[in-house]
C-alpha positions in Angstrom: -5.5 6.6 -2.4 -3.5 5.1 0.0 -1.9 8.3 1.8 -6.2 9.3 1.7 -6.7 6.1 4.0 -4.1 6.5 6.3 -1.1 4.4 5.4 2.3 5.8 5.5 5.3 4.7 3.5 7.7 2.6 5.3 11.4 4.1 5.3 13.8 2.6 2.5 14.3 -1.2 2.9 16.8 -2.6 0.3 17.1 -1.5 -3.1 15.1 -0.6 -5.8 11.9 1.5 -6.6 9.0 -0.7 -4.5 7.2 1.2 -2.0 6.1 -0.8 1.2 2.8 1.0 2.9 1.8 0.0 6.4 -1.4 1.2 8.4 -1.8 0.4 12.0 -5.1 -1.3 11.4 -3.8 -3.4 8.8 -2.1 -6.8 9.3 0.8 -6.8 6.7 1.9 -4.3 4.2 1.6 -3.5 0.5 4.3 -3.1 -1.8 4.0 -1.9 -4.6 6.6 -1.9 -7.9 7.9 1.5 -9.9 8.5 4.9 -9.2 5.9 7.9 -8.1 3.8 8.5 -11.0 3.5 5.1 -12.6 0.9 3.4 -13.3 0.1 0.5 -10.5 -0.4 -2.9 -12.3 -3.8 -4.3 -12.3 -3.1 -7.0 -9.3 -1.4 -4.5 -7.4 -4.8 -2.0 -7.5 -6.6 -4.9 -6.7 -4.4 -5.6 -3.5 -4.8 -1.4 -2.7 -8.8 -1.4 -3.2 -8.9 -4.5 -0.7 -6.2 -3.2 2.3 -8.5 0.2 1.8 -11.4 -1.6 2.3 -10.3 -3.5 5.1 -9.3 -0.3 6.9 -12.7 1.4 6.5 -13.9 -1.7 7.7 -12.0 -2.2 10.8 -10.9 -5.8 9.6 -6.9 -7.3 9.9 
């Protein structure tokens, strides 16, 4: 969903398995916890659906 929108993984910061994902028109960054192919945990879909959202709507 988020590769769909636009955002890009950020190169390797630290250890660990998060993922940080940045967009240009959004102010911040998402990480999110686990390895590619786990499932997200339900806060951490809620923080995806709402970065998304703000992209398609232009906001920061």
């Amino acid at each position: 969903m988020l590769i769909q929108a636009g955002f890009e993984v950020e190169k390797k910061r630290g250890k660990g398995s998060h993922t940080i994902w940045k967009h240009s028109l959004y102010k911040g960054s998402i990480t999110l916890s686990g390895k590619d192919g786990k499932d997200a945990k339900p806060y951490q879909e809620k923080d995806v659906k709402q970065a998304i959202n703000k992209v398609k709507n232009h906001e920061t």
